[in-house]
C-alpha positions as CSV (number, residue, x, y, z in Angstrom):
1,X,0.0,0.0,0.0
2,X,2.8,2.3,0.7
3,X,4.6,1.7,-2.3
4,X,1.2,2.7,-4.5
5,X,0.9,5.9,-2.0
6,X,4.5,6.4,-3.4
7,X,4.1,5.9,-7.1
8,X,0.6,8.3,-7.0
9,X,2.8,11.2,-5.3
10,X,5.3,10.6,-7.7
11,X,2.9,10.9,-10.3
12,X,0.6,14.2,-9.0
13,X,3.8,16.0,-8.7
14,X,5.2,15.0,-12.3
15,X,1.9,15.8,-13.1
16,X,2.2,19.6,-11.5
17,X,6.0,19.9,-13.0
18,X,4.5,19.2,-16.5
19,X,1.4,21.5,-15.9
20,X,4.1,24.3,-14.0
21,X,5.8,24.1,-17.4
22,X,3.0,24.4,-19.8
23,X,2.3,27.3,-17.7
24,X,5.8,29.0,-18.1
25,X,6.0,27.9,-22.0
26,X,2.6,30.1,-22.5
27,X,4.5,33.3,-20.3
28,X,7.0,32.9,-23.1
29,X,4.5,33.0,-26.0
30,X,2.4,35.8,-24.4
31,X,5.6,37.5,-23.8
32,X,6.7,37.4,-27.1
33,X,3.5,38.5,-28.8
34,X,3.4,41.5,-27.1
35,X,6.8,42.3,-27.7
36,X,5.8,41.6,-31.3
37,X,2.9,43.6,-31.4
38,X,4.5,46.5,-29.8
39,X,7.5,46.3,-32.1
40,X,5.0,46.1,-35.0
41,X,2.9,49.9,-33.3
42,X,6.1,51.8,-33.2
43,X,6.9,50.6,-36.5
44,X,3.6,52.2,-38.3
45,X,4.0,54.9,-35.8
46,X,7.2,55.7,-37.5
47,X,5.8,55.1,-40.9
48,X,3.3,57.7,-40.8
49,X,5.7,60.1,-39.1
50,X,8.2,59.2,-42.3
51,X,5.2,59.7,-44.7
52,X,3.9,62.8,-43.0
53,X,7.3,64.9,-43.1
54,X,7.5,63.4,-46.6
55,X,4.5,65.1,-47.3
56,X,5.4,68.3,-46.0
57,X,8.9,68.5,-47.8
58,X,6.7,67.8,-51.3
59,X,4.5,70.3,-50.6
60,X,7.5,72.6,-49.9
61,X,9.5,72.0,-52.3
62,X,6.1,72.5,-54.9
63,X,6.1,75.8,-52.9
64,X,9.3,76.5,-53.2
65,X,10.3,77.3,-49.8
66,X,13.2,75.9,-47.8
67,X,12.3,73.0,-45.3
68,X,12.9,73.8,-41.8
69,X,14.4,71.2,-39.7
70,X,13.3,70.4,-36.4
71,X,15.5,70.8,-33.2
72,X,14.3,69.9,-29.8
73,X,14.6,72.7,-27.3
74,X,13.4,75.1,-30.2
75,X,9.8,76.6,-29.6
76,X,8.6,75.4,-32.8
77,X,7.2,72.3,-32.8
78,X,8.2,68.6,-34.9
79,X,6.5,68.4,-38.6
80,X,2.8,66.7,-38.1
């Protein structure tokens, strides 16, 4: 009897390491998706930041008038 008492506590707890495990594996996944997802918002943030100041410098350059860079510190603010 003891030595089935053994084997079934063997078991529940290889049974809670595997499930402990499948746990931390799906952390991981999660993890990386948002890590993905975020890396994929800042990069169509910056897209339509590129496409907006290439917008700008067309219309400037139709215009004819010299594009003004942006500085930080200045009081003007970046192209929109």
């Amino acid at each position: 009897m003891k030595n089935q008492t053994a084997i079934g506590n063997l078991q529940a707890v290889q049974t809670g390491n595997e499930i402990a495990l499948a746990q931390i594996q799906q952390i991981q996944m999660l993890r990386q998706l948002v890590m993905a997802m975020m890396n994929s918002q800042n990069t169509a943030a910056a897209n339509q930041l590129n496409n907006q100041t290439q917008s700008q410098l067309g219309a400037l350059a139709i215009i004819g008038a010299p594009p003004q860079a942006y500085q930080p510190g200045n009081a003007a603010s970046p192209p929109q």
